[in-house]
Every structure is written in C-alpha cells, then in structure tokens.
TORKOL-4160 file (C-alpha; in steps of 0.2 Angstrom, whole numbers, padded with zeros to 4 digits, m for minus):
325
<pt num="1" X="0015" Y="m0192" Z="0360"/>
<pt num="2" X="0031" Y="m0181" Z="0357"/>
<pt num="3" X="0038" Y="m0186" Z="0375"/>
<pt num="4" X="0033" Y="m0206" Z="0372"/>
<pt num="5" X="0044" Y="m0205" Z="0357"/>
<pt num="6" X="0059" Y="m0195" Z="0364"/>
<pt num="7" X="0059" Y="m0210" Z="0375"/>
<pt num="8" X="0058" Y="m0224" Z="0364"/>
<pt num="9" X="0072" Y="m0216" Z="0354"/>
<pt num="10" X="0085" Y="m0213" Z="0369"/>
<pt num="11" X="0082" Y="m0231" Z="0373"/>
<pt num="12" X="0085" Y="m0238" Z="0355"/>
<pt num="13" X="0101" Y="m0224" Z="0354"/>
<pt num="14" X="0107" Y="m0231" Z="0374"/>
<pt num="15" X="0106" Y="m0251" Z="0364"/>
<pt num="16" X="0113" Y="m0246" Z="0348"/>
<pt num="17" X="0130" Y="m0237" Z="0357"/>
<pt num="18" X="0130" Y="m0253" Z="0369"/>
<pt num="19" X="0130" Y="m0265" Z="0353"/>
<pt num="20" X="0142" Y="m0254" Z="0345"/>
<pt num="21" X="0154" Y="m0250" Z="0359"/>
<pt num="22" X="0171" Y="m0259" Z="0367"/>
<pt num="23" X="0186" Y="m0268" Z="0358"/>
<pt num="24" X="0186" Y="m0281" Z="0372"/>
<pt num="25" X="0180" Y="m0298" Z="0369"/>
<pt num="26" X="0161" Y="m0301" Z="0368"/>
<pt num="27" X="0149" Y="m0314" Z="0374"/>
<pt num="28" X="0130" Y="m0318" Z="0373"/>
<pt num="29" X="0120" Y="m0315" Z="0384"/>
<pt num="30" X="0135" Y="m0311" Z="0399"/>
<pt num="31" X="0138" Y="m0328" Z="0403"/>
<pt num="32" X="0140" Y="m0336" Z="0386"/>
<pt num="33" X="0159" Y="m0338" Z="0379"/>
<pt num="34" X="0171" Y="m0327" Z="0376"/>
<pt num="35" X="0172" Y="m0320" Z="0356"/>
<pt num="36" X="0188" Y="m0316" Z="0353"/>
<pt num="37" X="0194" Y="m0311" Z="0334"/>
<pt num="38" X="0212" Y="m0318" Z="0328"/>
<pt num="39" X="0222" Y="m0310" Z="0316"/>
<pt num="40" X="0239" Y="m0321" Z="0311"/>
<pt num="41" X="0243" Y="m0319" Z="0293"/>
<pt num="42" X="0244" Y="m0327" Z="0272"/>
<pt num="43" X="0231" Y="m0343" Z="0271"/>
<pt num="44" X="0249" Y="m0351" Z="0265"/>
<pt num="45" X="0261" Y="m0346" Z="0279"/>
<pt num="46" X="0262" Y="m0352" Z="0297"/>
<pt num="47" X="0255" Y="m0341" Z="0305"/>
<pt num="48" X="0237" Y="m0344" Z="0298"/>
<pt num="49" X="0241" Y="m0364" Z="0300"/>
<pt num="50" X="0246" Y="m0364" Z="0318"/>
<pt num="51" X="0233" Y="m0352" Z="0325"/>
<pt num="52" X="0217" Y="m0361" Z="0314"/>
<pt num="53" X="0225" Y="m0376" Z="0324"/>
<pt num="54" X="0224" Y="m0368" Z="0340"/>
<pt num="55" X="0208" Y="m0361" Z="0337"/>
<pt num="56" X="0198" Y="m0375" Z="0332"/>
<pt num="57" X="0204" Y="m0386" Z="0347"/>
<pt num="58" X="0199" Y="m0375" Z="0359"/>
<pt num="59" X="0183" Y="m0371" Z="0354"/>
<pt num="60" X="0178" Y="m0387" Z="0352"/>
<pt num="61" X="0186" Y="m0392" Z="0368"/>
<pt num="62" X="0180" Y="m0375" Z="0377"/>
<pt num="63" X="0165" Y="m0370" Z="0369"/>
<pt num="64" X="0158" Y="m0365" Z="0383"/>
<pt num="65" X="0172" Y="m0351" Z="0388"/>
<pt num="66" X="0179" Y="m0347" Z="0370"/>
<pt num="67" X="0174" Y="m0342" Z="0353"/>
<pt num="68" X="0188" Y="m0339" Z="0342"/>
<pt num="69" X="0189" Y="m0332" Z="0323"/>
<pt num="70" X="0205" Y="m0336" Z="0313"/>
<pt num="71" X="0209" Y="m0320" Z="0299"/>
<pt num="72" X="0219" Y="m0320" Z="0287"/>
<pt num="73" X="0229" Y="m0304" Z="0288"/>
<pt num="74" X="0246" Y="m0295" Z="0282"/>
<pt num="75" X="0257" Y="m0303" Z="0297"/>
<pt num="76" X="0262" Y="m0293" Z="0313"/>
<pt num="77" X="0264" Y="m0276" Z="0308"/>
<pt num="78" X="0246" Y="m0279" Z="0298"/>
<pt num="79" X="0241" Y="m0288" Z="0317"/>
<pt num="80" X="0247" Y="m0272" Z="0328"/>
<pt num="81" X="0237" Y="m0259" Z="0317"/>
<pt num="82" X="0220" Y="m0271" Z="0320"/>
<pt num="83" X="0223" Y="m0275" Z="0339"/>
<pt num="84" X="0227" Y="m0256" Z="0340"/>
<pt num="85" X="0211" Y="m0251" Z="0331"/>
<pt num="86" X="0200" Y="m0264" Z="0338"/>
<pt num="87" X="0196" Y="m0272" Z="0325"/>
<pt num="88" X="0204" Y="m0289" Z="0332"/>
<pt num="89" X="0205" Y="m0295" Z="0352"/>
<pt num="90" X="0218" Y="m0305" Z="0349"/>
<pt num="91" X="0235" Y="m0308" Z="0335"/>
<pt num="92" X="0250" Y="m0318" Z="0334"/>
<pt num="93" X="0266" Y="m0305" Z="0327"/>
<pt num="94" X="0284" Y="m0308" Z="0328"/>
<pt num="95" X="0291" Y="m0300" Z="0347"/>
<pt num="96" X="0304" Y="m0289" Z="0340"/>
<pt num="97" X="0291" Y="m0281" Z="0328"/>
<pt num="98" X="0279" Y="m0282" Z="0343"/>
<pt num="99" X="0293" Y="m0274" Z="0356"/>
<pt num="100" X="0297" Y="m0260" Z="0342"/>
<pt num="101" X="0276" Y="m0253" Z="0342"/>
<pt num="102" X="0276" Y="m0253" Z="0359"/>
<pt num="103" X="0293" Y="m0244" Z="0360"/>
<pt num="104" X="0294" Y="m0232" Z="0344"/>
<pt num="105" X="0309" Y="m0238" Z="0339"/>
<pt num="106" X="0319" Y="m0246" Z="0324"/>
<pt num="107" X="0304" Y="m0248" Z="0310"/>
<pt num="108" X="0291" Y="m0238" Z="0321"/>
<pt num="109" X="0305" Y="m0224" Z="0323"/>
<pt num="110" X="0297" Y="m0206" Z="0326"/>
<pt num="111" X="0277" Y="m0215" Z="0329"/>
<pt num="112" X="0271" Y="m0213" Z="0344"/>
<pt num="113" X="0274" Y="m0230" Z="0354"/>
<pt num="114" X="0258" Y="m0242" Z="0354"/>
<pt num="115" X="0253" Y="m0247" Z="0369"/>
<pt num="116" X="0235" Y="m0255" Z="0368"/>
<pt num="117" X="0240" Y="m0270" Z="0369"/>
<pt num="118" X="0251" Y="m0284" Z="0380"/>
<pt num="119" X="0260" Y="m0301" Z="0380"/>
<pt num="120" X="0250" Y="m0317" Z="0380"/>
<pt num="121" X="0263" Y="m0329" Z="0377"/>
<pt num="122" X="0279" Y="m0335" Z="0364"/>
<pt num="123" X="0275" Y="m0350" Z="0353"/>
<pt num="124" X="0290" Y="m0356" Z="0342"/>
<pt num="125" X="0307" Y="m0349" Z="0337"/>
<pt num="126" X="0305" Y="m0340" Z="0318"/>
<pt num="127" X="0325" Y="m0341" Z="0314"/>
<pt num="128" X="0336" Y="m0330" Z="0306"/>
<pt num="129" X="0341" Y="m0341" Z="0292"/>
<pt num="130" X="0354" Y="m0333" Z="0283"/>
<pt num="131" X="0357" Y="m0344" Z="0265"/>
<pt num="132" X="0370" Y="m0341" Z="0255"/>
<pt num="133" X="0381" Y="m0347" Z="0238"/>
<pt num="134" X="0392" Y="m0365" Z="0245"/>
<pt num="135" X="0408" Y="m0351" Z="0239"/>
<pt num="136" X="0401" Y="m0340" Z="0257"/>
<pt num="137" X="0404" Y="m0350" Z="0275"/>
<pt num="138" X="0402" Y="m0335" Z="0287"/>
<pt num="139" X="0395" Y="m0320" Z="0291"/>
<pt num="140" X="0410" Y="m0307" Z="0289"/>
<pt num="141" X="0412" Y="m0315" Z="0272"/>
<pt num="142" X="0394" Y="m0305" Z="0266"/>
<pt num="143" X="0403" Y="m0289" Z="0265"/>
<pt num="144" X="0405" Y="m0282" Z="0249"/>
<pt num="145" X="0391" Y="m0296" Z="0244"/>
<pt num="146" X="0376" Y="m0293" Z="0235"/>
<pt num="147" X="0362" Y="m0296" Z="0248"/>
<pt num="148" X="0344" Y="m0299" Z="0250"/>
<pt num="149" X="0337" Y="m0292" Z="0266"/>
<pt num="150" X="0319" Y="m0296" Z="0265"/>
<pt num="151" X="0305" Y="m0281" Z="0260"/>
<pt num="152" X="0310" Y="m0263" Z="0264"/>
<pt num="153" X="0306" Y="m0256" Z="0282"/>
<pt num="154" X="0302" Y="m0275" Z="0285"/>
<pt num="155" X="0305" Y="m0284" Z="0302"/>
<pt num="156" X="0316" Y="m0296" Z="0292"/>
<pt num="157" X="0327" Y="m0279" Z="0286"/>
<pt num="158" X="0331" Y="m0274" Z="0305"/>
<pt num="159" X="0334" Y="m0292" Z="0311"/>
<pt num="160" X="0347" Y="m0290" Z="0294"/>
<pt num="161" X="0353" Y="m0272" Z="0300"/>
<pt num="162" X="0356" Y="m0279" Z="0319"/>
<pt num="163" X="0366" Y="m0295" Z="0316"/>
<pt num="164" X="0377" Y="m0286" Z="0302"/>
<pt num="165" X="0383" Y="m0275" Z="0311"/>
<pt num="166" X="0387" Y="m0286" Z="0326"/>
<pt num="167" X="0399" Y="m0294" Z="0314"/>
<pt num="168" X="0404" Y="m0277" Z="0309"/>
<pt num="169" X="0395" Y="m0274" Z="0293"/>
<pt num="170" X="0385" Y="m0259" Z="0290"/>
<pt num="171" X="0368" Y="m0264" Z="0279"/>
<pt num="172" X="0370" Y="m0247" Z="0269"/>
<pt num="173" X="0386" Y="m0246" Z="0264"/>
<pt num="174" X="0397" Y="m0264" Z="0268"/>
<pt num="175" X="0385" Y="m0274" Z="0256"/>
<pt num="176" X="0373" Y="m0270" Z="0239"/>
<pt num="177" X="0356" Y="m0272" Z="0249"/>
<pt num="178" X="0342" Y="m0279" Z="0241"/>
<pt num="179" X="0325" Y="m0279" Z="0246"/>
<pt num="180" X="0313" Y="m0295" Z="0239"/>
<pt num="181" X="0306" Y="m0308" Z="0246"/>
<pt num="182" X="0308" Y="m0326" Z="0250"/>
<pt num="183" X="0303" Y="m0334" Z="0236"/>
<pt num="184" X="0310" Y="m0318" Z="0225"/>
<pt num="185" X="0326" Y="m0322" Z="0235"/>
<pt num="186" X="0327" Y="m0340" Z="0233"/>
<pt num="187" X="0325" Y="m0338" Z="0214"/>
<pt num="188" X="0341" Y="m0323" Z="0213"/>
<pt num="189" X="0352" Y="m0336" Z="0223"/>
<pt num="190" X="0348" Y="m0350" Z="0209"/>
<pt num="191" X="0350" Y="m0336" Z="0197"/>
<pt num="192" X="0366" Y="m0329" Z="0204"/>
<pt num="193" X="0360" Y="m0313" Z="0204"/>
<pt num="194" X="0363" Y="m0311" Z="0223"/>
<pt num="195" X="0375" Y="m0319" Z="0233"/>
<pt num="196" X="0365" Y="m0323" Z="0252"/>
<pt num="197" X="0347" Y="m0319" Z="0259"/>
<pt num="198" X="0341" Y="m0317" Z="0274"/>
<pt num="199" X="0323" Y="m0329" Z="0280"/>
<pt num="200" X="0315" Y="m0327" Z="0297"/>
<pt num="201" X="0304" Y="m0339" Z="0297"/>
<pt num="202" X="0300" Y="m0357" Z="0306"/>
<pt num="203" X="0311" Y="m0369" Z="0299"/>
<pt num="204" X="0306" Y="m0379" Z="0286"/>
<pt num="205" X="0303" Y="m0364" Z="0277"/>
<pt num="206" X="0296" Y="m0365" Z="0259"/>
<pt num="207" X="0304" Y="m0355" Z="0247"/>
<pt num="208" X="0322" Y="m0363" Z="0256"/>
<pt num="209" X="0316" Y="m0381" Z="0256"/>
<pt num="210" X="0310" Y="m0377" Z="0237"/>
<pt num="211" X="0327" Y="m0370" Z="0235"/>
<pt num="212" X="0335" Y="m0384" Z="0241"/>
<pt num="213" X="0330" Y="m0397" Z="0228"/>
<pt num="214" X="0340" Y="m0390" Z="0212"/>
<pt num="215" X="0352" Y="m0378" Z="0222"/>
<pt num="216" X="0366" Y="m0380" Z="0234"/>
<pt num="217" X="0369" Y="m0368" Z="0247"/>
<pt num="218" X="0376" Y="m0364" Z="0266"/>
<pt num="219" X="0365" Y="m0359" Z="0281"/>
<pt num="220" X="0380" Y="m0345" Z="0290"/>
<pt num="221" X="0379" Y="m0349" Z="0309"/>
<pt num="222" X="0379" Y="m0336" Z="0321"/>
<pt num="223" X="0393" Y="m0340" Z="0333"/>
<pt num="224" X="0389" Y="m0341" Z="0353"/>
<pt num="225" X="0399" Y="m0324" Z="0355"/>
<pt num="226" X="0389" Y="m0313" Z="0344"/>
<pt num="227" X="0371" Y="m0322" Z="0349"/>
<pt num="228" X="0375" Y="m0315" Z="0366"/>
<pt num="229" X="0380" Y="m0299" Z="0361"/>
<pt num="230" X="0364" Y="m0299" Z="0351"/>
<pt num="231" X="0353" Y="m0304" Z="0364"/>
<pt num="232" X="0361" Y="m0293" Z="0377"/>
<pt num="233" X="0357" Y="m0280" Z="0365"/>
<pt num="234" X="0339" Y="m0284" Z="0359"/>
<pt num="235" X="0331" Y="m0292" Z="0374"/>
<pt num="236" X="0318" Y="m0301" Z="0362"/>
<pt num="237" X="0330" Y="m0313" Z="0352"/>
<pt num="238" X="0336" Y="m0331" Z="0356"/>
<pt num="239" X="0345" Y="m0343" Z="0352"/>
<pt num="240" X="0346" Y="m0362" Z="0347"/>
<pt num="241" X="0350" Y="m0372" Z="0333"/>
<pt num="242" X="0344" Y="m0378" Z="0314"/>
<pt num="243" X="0345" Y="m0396" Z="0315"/>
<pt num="244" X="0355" Y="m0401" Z="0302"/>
<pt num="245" X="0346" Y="m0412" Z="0287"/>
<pt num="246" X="0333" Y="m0398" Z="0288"/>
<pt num="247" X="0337" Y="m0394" Z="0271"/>
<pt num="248" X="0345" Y="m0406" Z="0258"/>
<pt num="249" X="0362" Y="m0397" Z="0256"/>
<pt num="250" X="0366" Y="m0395" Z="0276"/>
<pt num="251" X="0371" Y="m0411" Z="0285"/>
<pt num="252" X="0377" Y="m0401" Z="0302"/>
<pt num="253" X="0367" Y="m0392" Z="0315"/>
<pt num="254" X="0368" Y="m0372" Z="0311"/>
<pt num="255" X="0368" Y="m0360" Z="0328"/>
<pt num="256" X="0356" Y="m0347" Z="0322"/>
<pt num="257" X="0347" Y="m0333" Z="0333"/>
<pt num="258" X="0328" Y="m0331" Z="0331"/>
<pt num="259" X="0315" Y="m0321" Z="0336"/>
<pt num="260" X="0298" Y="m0328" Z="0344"/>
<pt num="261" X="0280" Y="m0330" Z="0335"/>
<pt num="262" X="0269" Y="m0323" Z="0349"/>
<pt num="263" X="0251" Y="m0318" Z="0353"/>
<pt num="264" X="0246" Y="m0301" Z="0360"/>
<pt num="265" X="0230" Y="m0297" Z="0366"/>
<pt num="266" X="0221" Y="m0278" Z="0366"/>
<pt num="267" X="0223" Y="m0274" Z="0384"/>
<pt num="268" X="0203" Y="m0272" Z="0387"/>
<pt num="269" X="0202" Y="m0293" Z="0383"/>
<pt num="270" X="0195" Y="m0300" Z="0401"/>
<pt num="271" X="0207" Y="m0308" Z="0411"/>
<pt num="272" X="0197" Y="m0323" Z="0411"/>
<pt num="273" X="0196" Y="m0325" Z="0393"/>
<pt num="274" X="0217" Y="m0322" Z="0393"/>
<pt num="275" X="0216" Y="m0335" Z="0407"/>
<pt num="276" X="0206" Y="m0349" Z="0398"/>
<pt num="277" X="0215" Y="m0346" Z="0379"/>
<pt num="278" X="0232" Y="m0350" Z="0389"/>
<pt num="279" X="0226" Y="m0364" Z="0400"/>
<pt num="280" X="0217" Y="m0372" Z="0386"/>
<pt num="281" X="0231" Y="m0372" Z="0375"/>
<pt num="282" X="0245" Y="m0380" Z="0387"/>
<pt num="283" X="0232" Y="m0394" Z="0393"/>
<pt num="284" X="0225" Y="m0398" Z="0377"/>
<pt num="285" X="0243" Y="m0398" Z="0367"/>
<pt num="286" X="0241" Y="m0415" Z="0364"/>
<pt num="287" X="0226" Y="m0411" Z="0352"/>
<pt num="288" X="0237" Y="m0398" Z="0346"/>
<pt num="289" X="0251" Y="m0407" Z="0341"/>
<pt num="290" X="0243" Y="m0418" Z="0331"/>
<pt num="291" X="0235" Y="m0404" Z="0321"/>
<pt num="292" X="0248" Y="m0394" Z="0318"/>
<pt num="293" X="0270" Y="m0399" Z="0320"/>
<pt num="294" X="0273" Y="m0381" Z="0329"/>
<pt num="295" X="0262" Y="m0387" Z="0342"/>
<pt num="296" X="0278" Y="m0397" Z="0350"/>
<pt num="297" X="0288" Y="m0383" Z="0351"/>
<pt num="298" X="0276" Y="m0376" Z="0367"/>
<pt num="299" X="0283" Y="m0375" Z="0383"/>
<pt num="300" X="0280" Y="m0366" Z="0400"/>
<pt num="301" X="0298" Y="m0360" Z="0398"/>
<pt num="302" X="0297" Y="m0354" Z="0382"/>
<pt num="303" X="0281" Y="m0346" Z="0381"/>
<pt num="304" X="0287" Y="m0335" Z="0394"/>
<pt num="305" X="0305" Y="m0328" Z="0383"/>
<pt num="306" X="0310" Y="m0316" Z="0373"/>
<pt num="307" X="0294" Y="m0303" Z="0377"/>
<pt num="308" X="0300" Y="m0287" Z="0383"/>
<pt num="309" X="0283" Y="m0280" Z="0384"/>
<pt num="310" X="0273" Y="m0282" Z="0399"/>
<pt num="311" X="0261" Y="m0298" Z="0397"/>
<pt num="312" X="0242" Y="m0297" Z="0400"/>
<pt num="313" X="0234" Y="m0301" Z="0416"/>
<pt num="314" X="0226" Y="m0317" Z="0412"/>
<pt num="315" X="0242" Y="m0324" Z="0406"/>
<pt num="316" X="0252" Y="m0315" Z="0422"/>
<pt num="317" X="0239" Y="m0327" Z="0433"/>
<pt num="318" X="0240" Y="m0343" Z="0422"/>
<pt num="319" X="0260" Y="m0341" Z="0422"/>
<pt num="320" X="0262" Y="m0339" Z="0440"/>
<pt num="321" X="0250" Y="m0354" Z="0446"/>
<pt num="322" X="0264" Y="m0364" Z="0434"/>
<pt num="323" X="0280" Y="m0358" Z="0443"/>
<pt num="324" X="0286" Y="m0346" Z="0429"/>
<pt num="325" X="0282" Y="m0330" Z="0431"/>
C-alpha cells in the first residue's frame, strides 16, 4: 500500500514540475500553437496599441502556429525585468534601453548585464523630439535653460545626457534639469516654468500634439554632423526626419535622431515560434496596416537596424531567407 502510493505520488510530483517548469513558449498537446505572452506597455500609449494589432492579426491568421497575449506593462525597462524572469516570452522596449540590460551600462550601470534574452526585430523610429519656447532655434541655445529631461534614471534622461553633450552641454551642470513627464512637460512649457523638453516617442505624440493647439513652439533639429557622431557612438540610434505639419506650429521637416521600438524574445523561445511571429508579420502587413498607422513604417531594412544585441535564431533564419541578414 505504502509502495503503491510512493508511486502514485512521484508520478503526480514528475507532472506538477512538468506543468510548472520552462520560460519558453508553450503549446497543447505538442503539436498545438505556440503561447507566447507579450508585454509592451500603458493601455494609452503605442506600445499597447501596435502590439494588440500585431497580435490579434496573427492569431487570427496563424492560429494554428501562434497564440499570443497582449499585457499591459510599465514599458521596456518593466519588459526586460518580465522577459528576464520569465514571466513573459516575448516584449517590445526601446533598443538603447534594451542594449543597455544586456551591457550593464548607462541606466543598468554596476548590474550585472542581462542576457536572457535576444533581438527579434526593429518596428518604428520613437524620435528624440526635443520642443522648445519659439525664443530657442537650436541645441546649443539650451545651455543655461531650464530643461525637462523626462523621469529620473529614465531611457529618455540618457538619450537627453548623450545628445547634450554632443553639442557640448553637460546635463548636470550646463542646464537646470528637470525630471517630469510628457504631459507634466507639455504643461511647464505653456506655463513657462521650463524652457525646452525632451519626448521620445513616435511622432504624433499626445501630450506634443495637445500642446500644439494653444502653444507655439520649435522642434530643435539635430544637424547631420552631430547625428553621426551620435550614431558612431551609440550603435542603436538613427536617424531621419519629422515631417513637417506634424504638429500645427512646424511647417518644415526637422532632422531628428531616434531610437527603435523593438521586440526581444527570452532566448529559450523555439526558433519556430521566433520564425512564424516574424514571417507572419511581414506577409500579413497589409492586415496590419490597416489596424494600426505604425504598421507602414515595417520594412526588411529596418527591422534589421539599430540592435546591437545578438538577434534570436528564429529571426536570424527568417532574416537571411530575405537577403538581410
């Protein structure tokens, strides 16, 4: 009787630790679809939008292959700590705060580097919009200015820190910092309480757009010179243009640099399931589009820049059958 039960009980222990075990995507019954949980960021922002987009078209599409779980999370830094703990197969973070985990540098300075996860691909450009009073028409005029730099210790702070001091400004000591947010930024400038902000974000962003309607303002271009001293320094920056009309007060184009929205996947993610999320999302894009406007901006070339981390096998395969990689 003893024996019987010692064997019932190691069988139901051996089925509760395979129930319970392995970050890596799941699937019923071994040949059903992949389950991969997404985190991406505030049920407002894009993040959340984009990826519920992405999401829903490929599982309806490739039910069969995927099963994917939008969550609402705190953005990147949020996404890293749930890929690295396993509570989450899959995330989309912005590449500088990704290359940064993986690297222990800047704001993951003295951790110990992250390296549980890898690249899947770039989606859009978030820009560095730097706005500022109409009296302020370049960069080097924001010393000795009161400006907002986004939260403290925030991936907006560092993209602040970098291009400041490209220009020759030092964020501590050239200008009175200030740490708020977008919206809390938006508001100061109306106020006149500071005298620029820094936004990373995709353009249209909210809180500038809602500025835009009762306050007129400048968006300071980054000139060709120092974008390229900025991308030869920081591998995972771009650059490109706001169009101009983007917001009310800016008829011209504004060169800006800008830093990618990406997805990493936890390393333990089959490759197949890697393989089919990229695949699905390049030959449905069509279906994409029409749900969400980031959807345009996806391209081979694109998905393929600004990651300084290695990328994930399934995207490596996918990648290379297109003649990028």
């Amino acid at each position: 009787m003893k024996k019987t039960l010692a064997i019932i009980m190691s069988v139901f222990m051996i089925m509760l630790l395979a129930a319970c075990g392995g970050g890596g995507a799941s699937s019923d019954g071994g040949d059903g679809p992949a389950s991969l949980n997404m985190a991406t960021g505030g049920t407002s922002g894009t993040y959340y939008g984009f990826c519920g987009v992405v999401a829903q078209v490929l599982n309806e599409n490739l039910g069969d292959q995927l099963n994917i779980t939008v969550e609402s999370t705190g953005a990147s830094a949020a996404n890293i700590d749930l890929i690295d703990t396993g509570g989450d197969q899959i995330a989309i973070v912005q590449n500088d705060v990704m290359y940064y985990a993986a690297t222990g540098t800047d704001m993951y300075e003295g951790k110990t580097p992250i390296d549980s996860y890898s690249a899947v691909m770039s989606c859009y450009p978030e820009y560095v919009q730097i706005v500022a009073n109409k009296n302020i028409t370049s960069i080097d005029q924001l010393k000795g200015k009161k400006v907002s730099v986004g939260d403290a210790g925030s991936g907006v702070e560092f993209n602040a820190r970098q291009i400041l001091a490209a220009y020759g400004i030092d964020i501590d000591s050239d200008i009175t910092k200030n740490n708020q947010s977008f919206a809390d930024s938006a508001d100061s400038l109306k106020n006149g309480t500071i005298d620029a902000a820094f936004v990373v974000a995709g353009y249209p962003t909210t809180a500038v757009s809602e500025l835009s309607s009762s306050y007129t303002f400048n968006l300071l271009e980054v000139d060709q010179e120092h974008a390229d001293k900025l991308m030869s320094d920081y591998g995972f920056y771009t650059y490109g243009v706001i169009p101009g009309g983007t917001y009310s007060p800016v008829a011209d184009d504004v060169p800006a640099v800008a830093v990618m929205a990406t997805i990493i996947a936890r390393n333990d993610v089959p490759e197949d399931a890697i393989y089919n999320f990229v695949k699905g999302i390049f030959d449905l894009q069509d279906q994409i589009i029409a749900g969400h406007d980031k959807g345009n901006e996806l391209s081979l070339e694109t998905a393929v820049s600004g990651i300084e981390i290695d990328f994930h096998p399934g995207a490596v395969k996918y990648f290379t059958e297109q003649g990028v990689m």
